[in-house]
DRENTI-503047 format. One line per field, with one value per residue (C-alpha): residue number from 0; residue in one letter; x, y, z. Coordinates in Angstrom, 3 decimals. Each point is the difference from the previous one (the first is absolute). Layout:
// residues N
nr: (NUM  ...);
rest: (A  ...);
px: (X  ...);
py: (Y  ...);
pz: (Z  ...);
END
This chain:
// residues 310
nr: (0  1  2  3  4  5  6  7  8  9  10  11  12  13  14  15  16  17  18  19  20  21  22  23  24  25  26  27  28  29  30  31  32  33  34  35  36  37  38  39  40  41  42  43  44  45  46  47  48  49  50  51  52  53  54  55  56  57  58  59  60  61  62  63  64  65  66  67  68  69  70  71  72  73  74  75  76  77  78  79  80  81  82  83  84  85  86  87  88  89  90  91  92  93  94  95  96  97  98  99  100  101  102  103  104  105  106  107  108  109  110  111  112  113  114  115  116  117  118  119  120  121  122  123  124  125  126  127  128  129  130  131  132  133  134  135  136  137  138  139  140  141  142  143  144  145  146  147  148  149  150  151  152  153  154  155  156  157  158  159  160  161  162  163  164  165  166  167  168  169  170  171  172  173  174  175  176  177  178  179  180  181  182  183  184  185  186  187  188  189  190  191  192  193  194  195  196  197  198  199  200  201  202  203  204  205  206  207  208  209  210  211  212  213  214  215  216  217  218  219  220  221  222  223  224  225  226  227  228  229  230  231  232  233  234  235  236  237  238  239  240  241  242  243  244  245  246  247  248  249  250  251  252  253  254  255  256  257  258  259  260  261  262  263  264  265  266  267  268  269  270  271  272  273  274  275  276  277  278  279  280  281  282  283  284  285  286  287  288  289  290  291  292  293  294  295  296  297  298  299  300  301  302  303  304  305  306  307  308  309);
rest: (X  X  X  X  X  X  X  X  X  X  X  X  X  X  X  X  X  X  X  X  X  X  X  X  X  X  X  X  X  X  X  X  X  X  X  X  X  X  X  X  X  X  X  X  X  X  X  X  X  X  X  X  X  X  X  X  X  X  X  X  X  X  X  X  X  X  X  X  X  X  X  X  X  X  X  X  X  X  X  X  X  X  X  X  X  X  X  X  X  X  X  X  X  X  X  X  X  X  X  X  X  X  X  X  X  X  X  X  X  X  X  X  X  X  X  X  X  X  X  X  X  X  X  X  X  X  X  X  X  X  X  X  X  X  X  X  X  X  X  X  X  X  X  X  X  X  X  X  X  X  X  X  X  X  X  X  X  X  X  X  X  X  X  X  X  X  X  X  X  X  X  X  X  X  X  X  X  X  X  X  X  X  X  X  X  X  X  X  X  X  X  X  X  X  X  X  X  X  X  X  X  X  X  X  X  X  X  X  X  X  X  X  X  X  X  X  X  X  X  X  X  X  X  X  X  X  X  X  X  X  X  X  X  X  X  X  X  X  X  X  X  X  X  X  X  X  X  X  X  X  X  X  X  X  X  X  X  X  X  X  X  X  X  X  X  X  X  X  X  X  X  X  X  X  X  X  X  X  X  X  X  X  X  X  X  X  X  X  X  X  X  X  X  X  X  X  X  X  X  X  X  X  X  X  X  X  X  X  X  X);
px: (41.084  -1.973  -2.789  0.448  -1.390  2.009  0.149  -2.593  -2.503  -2.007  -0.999  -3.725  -1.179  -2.530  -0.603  -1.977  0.216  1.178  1.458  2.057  1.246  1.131  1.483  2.091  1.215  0.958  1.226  1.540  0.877  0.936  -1.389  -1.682  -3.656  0.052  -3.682  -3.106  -3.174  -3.100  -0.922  -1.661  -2.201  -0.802  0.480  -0.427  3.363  3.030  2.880  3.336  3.570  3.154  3.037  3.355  -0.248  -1.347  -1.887  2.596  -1.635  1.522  0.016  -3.972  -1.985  -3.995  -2.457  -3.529  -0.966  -3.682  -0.618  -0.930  0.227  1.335  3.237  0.672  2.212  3.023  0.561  0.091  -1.378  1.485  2.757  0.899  3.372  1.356  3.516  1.844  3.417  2.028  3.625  2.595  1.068  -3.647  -1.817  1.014  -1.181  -3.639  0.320  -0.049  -2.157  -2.363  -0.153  0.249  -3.540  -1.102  0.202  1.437  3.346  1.010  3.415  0.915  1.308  -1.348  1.991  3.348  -1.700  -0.558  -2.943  -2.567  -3.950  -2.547  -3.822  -1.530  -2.981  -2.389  2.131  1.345  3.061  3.372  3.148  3.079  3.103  3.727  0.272  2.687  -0.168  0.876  -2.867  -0.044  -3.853  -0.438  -1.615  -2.108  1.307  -1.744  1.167  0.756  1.069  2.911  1.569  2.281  -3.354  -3.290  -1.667  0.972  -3.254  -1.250  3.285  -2.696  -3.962  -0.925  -2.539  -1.024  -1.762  -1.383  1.692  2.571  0.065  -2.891  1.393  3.467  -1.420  -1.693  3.420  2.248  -1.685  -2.296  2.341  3.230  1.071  2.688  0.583  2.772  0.739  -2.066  0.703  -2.946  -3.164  0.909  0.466  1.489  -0.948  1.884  -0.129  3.050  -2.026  0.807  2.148  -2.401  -3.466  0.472  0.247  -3.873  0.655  -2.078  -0.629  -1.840  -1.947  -3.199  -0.321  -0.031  -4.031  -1.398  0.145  -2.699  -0.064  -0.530  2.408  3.396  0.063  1.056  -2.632  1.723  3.782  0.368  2.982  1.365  -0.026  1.426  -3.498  -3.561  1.560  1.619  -2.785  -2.098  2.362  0.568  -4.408  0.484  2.753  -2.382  -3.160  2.327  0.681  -3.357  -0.143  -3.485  1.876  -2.383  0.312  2.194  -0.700  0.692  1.133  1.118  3.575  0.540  -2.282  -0.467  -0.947  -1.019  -0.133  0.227  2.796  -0.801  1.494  -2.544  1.712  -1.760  2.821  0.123  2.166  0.386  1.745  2.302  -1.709  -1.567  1.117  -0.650  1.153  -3.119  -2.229  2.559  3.134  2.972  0.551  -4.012  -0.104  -2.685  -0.642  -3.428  -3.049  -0.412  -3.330  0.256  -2.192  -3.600  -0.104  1.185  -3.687  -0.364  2.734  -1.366  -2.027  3.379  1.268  -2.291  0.054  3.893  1.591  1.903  3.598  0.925);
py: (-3.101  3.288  1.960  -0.160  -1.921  -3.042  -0.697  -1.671  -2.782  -1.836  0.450  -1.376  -1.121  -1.095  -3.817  -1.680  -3.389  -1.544  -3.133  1.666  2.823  -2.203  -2.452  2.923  1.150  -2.930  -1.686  2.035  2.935  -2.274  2.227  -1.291  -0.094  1.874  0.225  -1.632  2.345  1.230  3.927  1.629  1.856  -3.177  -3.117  -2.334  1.304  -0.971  2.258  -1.558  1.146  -0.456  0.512  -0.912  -2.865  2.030  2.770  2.602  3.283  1.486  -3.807  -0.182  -0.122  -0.759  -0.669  0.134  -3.132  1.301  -2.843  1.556  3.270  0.967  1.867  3.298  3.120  0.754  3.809  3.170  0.517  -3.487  -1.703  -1.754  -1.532  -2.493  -0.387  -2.728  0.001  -3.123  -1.339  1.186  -1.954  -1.369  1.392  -2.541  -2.628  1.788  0.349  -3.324  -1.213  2.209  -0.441  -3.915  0.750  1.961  3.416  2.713  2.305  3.129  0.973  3.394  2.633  2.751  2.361  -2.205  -3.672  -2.370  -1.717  -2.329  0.682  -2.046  -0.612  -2.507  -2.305  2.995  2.680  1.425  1.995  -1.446  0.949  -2.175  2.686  -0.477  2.670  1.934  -0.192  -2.917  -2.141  -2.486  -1.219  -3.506  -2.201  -2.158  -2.770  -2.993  -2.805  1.335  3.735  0.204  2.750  1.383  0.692  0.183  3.489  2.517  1.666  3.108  3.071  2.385  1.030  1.891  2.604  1.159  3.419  2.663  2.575  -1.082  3.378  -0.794  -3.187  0.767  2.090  -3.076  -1.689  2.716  2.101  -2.729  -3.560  1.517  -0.928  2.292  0.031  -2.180  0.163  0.965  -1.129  1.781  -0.847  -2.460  1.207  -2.266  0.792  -1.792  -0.105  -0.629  -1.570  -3.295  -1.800  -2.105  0.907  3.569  1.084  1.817  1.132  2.145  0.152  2.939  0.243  1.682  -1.768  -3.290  -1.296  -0.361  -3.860  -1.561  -2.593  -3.852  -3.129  1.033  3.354  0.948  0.458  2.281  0.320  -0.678  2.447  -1.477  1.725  -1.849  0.064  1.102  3.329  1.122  -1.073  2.423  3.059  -0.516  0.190  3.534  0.617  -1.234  1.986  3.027  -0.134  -0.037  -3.587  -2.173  -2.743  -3.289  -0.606  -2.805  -3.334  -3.312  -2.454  -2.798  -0.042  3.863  3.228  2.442  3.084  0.881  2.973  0.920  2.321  2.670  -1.396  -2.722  -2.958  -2.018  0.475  -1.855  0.258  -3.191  -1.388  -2.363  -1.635  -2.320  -1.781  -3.740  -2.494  1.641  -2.817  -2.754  -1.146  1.199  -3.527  -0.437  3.436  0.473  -3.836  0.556  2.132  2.428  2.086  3.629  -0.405  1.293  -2.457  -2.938  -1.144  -0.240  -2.260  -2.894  2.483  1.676  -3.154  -1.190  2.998  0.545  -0.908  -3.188  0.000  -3.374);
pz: (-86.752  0.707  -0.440  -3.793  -3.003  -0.421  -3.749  -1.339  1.563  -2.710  -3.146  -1.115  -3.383  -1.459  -1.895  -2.397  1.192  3.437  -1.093  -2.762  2.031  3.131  -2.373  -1.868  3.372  2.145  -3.236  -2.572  2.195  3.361  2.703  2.922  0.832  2.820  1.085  -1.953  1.275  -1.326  -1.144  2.795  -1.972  -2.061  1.553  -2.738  -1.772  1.006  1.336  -0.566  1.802  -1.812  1.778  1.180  3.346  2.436  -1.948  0.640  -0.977  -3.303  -1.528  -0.146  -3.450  1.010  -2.595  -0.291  -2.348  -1.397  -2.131  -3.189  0.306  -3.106  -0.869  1.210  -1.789  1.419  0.006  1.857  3.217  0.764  1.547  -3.458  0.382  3.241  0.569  1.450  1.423  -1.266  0.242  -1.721  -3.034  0.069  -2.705  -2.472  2.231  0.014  -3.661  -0.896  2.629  -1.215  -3.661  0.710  1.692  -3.167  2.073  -2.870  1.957  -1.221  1.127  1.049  2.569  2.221  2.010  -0.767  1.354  -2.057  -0.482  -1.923  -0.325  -0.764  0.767  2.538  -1.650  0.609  -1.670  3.251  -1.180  2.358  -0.168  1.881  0.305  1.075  2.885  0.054  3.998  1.704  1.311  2.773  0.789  0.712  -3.357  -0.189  -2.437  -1.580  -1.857  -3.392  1.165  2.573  2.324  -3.097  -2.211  2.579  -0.108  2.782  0.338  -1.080  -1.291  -1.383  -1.148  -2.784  -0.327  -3.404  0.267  -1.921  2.347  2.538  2.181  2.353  0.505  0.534  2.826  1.487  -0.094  1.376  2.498  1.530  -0.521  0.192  -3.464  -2.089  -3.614  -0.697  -3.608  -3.113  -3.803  -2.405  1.467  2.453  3.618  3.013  3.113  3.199  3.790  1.948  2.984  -1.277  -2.253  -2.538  -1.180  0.257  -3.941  -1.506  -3.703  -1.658  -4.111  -0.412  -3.678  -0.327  -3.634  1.554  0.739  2.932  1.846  0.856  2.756  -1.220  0.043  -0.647  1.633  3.774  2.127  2.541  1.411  3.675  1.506  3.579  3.759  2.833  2.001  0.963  1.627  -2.597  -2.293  1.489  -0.228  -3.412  -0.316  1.567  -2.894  -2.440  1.267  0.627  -3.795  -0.797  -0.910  0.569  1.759  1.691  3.347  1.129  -1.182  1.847  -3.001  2.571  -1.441  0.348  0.480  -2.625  -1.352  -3.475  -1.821  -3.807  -0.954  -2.370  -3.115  0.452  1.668  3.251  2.697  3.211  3.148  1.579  3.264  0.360  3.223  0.677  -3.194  -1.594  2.528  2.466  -1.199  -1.182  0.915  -2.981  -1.183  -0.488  -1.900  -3.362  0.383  1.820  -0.644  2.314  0.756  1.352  3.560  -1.714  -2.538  1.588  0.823  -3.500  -0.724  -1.467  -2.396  -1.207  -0.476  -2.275  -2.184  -0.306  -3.297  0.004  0.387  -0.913);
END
């Protein structure tokens, strides 16, 4: 590990309805609940982890659950498509589950991996490939999905962008990313820093609308840095390139630093310290809520006003 960006951290979407979307997750999708928190910015929403057992970065999908908020449009200046790393062998597995649970697959291939997509209950556009490199993070497994079938964590993100060129510069000169492969208008970027997580394609089509941010749409991607030092440096990168970037951003779990990229989509840089077991023990993990510091004084309020889960 080094001064480099690590693949990517989280990804962060946005829901319609709590109960539906942790119920999807834990349930149908068998990822852990890594961390059950609040929005900073809005207290009386729920933020919800998913993850593999301990949270590993590259495995997280977090969701804002604005109850009601409407649907959004998934399009360009967006991160529009998640992928998943599963098993080999697995996608019929997924397949069934899936449709048994009324979820509609498509089957199909990108780059030579094979893969299914299909649409969480919000319209959030997921895609579970077969990945041509081999891939050994831990699982997290529940009753009904085992080692041979339980999700990896994340193999790529898609951007869909009117032009990819300012982008591509984001990727390359500041993250360290090269271009990997290209098939028409799809690009795959890739770092060699680490193993897993480290795949950013790009569909570039200016005839495609723009997104707009709702339920069912990504919220921001999350790329990964070791720590707060090299957090910083890659501000300077950031700033150097003329980028508005915030300044760094205790999130209790991580600190970050946001920025929006030209072709439109919220990027954050996000460290792997101090990470989820900093306020409860692994076995304990996404089973209580917990406050960030300036809003725990208001704990009984929050309570009251959260959405049921049960």
């Amino acid at each position: 590990m080094e001064n480099r960006i690590l693949g990517l951290h989280h990804i962060t979407a946005i829901a319609d309805n709590a109960k539906r979307n942790l119920d999807f997750y834990t349930k149908v999708l068998g990822v852990r609940l890594v961390k059950k928190t609040v929005n900073f910015d809005d207290p009386g929403t729920y933020h919800f982890y998913f993850g593999n057992e301990e949270g590993t970065p590259g495995t997280i999908l977090t969701f804002f659950p604005w109850e009601g908020i409407g649907k959004g449009t998934n399009g360009t200046g967006l991160a529009t498509h998640i992928g998943y790393s599963v098993p080999k062998g697995s996608l019929e597995f997924w397949k069934n589950r899936l449709q048994q649970f009324n979820v509609n697959v498509e089957e199909g291939e990108i780059f030579g991996e094979k893969l299914i997509s299909f649409q969480d209950p919000d319209g959030l556009q997921l895609q579970f490939i077969e990945s041509s490199t081999p891939d050994d993070r831990k699982v997290w497994t529940t009753d009904d999905i085992k080692d041979e079938n339980a999700l990896k964590g994340f193999h790529n993100i898609t951007l869909t962008l009117k032009k990819a060129d300012p982008t591509i510069k984001v990727l390359t000169d500041i993250f360290g990313y090269d271009l990997q492969k290209q098939e028409g208008e799809r690009y795959r970027f890739a770092t060699d820093a680490i193993e897993t997580a480290n795949l950013v394609d790009i569909i570039e089509n200016d005839k495609i609308i723009a997104g707009r941010n709702a339920a069912g749409t990504n919220h921001h991607v999350a790329f990964r840095v070791k720590d707060d030092n090299v957090l910083m440096e890659f501000r300077e990168k950031v700033m150097s390139a003329g980028l508005n970037i915030t300044p760094k951003i205790d999130r209790d779990y991580f600190y970050s630093l946001y920025f929006r990229e030209p072709g439109g989509v919220l990027f954050e840089i996000a460290t792997d310290n101090p990470g989820f077991t900093v306020d409860e023990p692994l076995n304990e993990l996404g089973t209580n809520l917990k406050l960030p510091k300036q809003h725990e004084g208001l704990r009984e309020k929050i309570e009251e006003v959260l959405p049921k889960l049960s």
